[in-house]
C-alpha positions in Angstrom: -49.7 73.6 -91.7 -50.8 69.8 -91.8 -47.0 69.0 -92.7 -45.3 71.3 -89.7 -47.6 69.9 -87.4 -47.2 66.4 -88.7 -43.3 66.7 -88.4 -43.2 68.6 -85.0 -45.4 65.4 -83.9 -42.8 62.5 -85.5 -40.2 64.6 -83.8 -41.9 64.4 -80.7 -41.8 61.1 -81.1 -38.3 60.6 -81.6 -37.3 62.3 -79.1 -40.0 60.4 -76.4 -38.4 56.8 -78.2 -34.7 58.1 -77.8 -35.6 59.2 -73.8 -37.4 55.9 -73.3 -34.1 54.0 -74.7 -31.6 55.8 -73.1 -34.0 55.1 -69.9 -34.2 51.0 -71.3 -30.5 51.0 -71.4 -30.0 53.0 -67.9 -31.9 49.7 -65.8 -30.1 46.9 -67.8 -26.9 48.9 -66.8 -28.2 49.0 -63.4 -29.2 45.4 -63.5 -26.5 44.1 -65.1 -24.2 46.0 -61.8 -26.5 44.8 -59.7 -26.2 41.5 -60.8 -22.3 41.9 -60.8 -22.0 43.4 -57.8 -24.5 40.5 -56.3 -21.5 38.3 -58.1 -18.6 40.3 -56.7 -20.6 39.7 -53.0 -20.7 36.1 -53.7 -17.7 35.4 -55.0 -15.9 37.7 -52.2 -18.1 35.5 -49.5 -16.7 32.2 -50.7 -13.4 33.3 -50.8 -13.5 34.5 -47.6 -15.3 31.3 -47.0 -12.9 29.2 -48.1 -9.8 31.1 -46.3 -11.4 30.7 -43.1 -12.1 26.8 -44.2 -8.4 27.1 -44.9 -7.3 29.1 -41.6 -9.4 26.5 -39.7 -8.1 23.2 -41.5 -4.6 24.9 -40.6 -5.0 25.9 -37.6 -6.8 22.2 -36.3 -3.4 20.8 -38.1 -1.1 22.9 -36.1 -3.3 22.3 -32.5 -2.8 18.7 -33.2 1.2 19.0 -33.8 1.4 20.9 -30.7 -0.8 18.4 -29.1 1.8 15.6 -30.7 4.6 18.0 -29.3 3.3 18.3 -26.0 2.7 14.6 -25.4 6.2 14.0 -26.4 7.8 16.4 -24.5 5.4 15.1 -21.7 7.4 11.7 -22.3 10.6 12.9 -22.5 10.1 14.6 -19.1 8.4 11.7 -17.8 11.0 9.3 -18.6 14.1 11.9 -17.2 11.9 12.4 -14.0 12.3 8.5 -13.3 15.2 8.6 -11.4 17.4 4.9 -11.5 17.4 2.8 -8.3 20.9 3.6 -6.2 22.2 -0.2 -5.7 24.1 -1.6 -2.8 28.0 -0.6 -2.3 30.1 -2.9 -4.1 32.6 -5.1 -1.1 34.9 -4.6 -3.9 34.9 -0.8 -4.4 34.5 0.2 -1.0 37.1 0.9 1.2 37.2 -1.0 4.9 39.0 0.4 8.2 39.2 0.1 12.0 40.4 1.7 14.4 40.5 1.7 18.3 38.6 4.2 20.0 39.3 5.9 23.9 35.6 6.5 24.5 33.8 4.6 25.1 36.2 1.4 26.3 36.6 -1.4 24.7 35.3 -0.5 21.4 36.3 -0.3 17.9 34.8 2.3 14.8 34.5 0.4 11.7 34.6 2.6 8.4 33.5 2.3 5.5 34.2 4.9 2.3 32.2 4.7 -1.0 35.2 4.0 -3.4 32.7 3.5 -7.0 32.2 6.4 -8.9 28.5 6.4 -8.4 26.1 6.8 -5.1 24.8 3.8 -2.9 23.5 2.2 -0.1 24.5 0.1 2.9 21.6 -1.5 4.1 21.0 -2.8 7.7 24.9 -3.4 9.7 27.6 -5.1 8.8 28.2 -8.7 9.0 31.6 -9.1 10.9 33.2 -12.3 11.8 36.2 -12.2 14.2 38.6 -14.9 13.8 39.0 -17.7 11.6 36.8 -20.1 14.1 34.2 -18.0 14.7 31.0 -19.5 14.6 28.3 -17.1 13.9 28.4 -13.4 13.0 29.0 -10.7 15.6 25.1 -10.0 16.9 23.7 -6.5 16.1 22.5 -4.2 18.6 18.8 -3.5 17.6 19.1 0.0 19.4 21.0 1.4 17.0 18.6 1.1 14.0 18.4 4.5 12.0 15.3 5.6 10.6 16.7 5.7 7.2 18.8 3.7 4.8 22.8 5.0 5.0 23.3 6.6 1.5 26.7 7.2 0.3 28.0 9.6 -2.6 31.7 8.9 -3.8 33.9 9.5 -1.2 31.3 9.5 1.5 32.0 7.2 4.4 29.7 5.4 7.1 30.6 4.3 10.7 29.6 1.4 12.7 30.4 0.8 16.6 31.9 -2.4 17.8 31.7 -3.3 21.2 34.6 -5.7 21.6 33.6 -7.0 25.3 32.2 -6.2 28.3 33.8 -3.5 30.3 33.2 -4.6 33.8 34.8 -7.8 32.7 31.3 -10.3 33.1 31.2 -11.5 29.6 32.4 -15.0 28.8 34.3 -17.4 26.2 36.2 -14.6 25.6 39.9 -14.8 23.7 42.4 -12.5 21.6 41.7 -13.0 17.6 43.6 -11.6 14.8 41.3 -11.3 12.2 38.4 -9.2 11.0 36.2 -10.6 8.0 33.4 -7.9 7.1 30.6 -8.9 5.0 27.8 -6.3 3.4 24.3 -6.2 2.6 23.8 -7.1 -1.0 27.3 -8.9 -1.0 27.9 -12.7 -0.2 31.8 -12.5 -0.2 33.9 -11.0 2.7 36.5 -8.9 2.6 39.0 -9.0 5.0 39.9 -5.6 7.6 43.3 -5.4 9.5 42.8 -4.9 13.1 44.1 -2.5 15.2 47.8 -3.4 16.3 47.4 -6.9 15.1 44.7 -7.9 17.4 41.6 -7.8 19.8 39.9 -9.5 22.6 36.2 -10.7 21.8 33.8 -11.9 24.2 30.4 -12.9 24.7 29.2 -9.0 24.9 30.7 -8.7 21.4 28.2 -6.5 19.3 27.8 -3.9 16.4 25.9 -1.7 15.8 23.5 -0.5 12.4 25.4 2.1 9.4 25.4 5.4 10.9 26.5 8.6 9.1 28.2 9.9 11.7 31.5 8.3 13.9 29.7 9.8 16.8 26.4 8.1 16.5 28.3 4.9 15.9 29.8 5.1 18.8 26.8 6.3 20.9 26.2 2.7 21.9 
């Protein structure tokens, strides 16, 4: 009986030492996930750490290339938006005419056609000189002043009046000249106009007016 009892107890025993183990070896399994899934946390955290690190370094590289992008094309828009200063009309390139007029009497329209290839200008009124002993320039009559500058595309023409002398016949030191030198703003050489039928009488009431767009606001005065 003391030998059954004393085995039954050792196998008691046993079995407690084998439950205990099994137990030990259950919490350092659960530890030891524990720990790796504390590891597996960690390590997903930095790496998500470091793409957004990486997203961010990115993204602050691409903002300032589109920043770099945007100032240049900023630039690039600037500098087309500048648009070049239209110059004077070239004496040269521009073709002179004039011809005699019904209405009003004793007048003459001046023209003037834009003969470059690019726009420009005729400032103030042209500078004509009748005559090769003319002393001064024809005077301008101040009335006539546009609000704008005449601009002139290729092909487009201007106008200017010439009153030629007075028509009730009071102006004075008049005489018949034969020819026509017009000067332009911007210009310090002449060129020369053939007048109407060879000819015109020029008096003291002799005048011209501004550039006009138009043949009819030329001859408005």
């Amino acid at each position: 009986m003391n030998v059954t009892a004393y085995r039954r107890g050792r196998t008691v025993r046993t079995i407690a030492a084998s439950m205990l183990a099994v137990a030990a070896l259950g919490l350092t399994a659960a530890c030891g996930g524990s720990e790796d899934g504390g590891s597996d946390n960690s390590g997903k955290a930095n790496s998500s750490a470091s793409v957004s690190a990486d997203k961010t370094a990115k993204g602050g590289d691409a903002g300032a290339k589109d920043a770099k992008d945007a100032k240049t094309q900023a630039q690039k828009t600037g500098a087309g938006s500048e648009e070049e200063p239209i110059g004077d009309c070239d004496v040269n390139k521009t073709v002179f005419s004039v011809q005699k007029v019904k209405n009003p009497i004793n007048h003459l329209l001046l023209k003037a056609t834009n003969g470059a290839g690019v726009d420009c200008k005729l400032v103030g009124y042209p500078g004509l000189k009748f005559g090769e002993s003319a002393q001064a320039a024809t005077p301008v009559n101040e009335d006539s002043q546009p609000q704008s500058v005449v601009m002139l595309a290729p092909g487009e023409s201007a106008y200017a009046g010439i009153t030629t002398s007075a028509g009730d016949g009071s102006g004075s030191e008049g005489s018949e000249v034969n020819s026509l030198e017009v000067f332009v703003d911007g210009s310090e050489d002449p060129v020369s106009v053939e007048l109407p039928g060879g000819s015109v009488y020029i008096d003291s009431a002799a005048q011209v007016t501004y550039w006009q767009t138009t043949a009819q606001d030329a001859l408005t005065w």
